[in-house]
C-alpha positions, -999 to +999 in steps of 0.1 A: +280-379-454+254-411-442+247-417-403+253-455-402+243-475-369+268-508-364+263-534-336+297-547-325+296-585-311+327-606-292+329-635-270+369-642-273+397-633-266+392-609-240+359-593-255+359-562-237+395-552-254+381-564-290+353-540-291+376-510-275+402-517-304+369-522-329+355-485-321+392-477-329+395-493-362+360-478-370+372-443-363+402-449-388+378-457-420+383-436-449+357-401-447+342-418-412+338-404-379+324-424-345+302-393-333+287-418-303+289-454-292+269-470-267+284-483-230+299-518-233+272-548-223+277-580-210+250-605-226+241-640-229+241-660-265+217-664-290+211-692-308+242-716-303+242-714-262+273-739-256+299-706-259+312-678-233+285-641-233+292-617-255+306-582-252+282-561-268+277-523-284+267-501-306+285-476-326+267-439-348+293-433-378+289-401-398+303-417-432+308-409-470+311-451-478+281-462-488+262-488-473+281-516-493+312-500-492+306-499-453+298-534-452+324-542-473+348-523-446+332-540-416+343-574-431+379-560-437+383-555-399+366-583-390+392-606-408+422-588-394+410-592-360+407-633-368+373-637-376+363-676-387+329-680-397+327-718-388+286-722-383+259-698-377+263-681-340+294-694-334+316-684-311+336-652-323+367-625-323+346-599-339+310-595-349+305-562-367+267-555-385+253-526-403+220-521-385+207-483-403+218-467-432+202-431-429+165-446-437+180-464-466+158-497-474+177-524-491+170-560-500+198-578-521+221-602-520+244-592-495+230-567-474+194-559-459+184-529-445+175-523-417+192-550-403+160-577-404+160-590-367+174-564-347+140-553-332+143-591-313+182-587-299+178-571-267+221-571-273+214-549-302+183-528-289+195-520-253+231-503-265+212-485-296+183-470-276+209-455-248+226-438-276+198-432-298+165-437-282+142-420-307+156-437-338+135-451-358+140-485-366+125-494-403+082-499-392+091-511-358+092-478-342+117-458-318+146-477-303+134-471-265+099-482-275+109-518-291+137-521-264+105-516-238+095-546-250+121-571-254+133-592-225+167-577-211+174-599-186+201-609-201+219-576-214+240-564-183+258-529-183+295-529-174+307-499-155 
């Protein structure tokens, strides 16, 4: 068994209820557990502005996929809850990224770990360091030390 960290991302139809029925589908992967997900936060876009905040949050899975076989799983729910990939930042159903992978490294093709610009995404950083605020994240440092930094004016929690 692997701890994995996913971010989970949506900004349509009805957000909120995408990431509740996301932790769901998470829990039912093959040899995976959800032992802790973060609060659900309200956040403005990145990138491509012209589209409605996000829904954001962060998920810990205990899991015997490995990291590509996780990846490859993310994807899977992704396109049975309608995800289009249209153009970079786009508006979206369902946004689900591997983040960590134990302290797995990897560079290839189709996946990089640690995720390479989560340190920057206050969306990401704010729900991972209330869940985990003494992970490391790759040669940044601990998630409550890099989320100290960023700007979070724009990551609101809901109650």
């Amino acid at each position: 068994m692997s701890l994995a960290y996913v971010a989970l991302g949506s900004n349509l139809e009805q957000p909120a209820e995408q990431i509740r029925a996301a932790l769901a589908a998470l829990a039912n992967l093959a040899g995976t557990t959800v032992l802790a997900h973060s609060s659900l936060y309200l956040t403005t876009p990145v990138g491509y502005l012209d589209q409605p905040d996000f829904i954001n949050a962060v998920a810990l899975l205990d899991t015997e996929l490995t990291p590509h076989q996780l990846l490859d799983a993310l994807m899977q729910i992704e396109a049975g809850f309608g995800r289009e990939r249209s153009f970079r930042n786009a508006p979206r159903v369902l946004d689900l990224d591997v983040l960590l992978y134990q302290d797995t490294v990897l560079d290839d093709p189709r996946l990089l770990l640690p995720h390479p610009r989560m340190h920057l995404r206050a969306f990401v950083m704010v729900p991972l360091a209330e869940i985990a605020p003494e992970q490391q994240v790759g040669a940044h440092g601990p998630a409550a030390a890099i989320t100290a930094k960023l700007d979070c004016s724009g990551v609101h929690k809901l109650v």
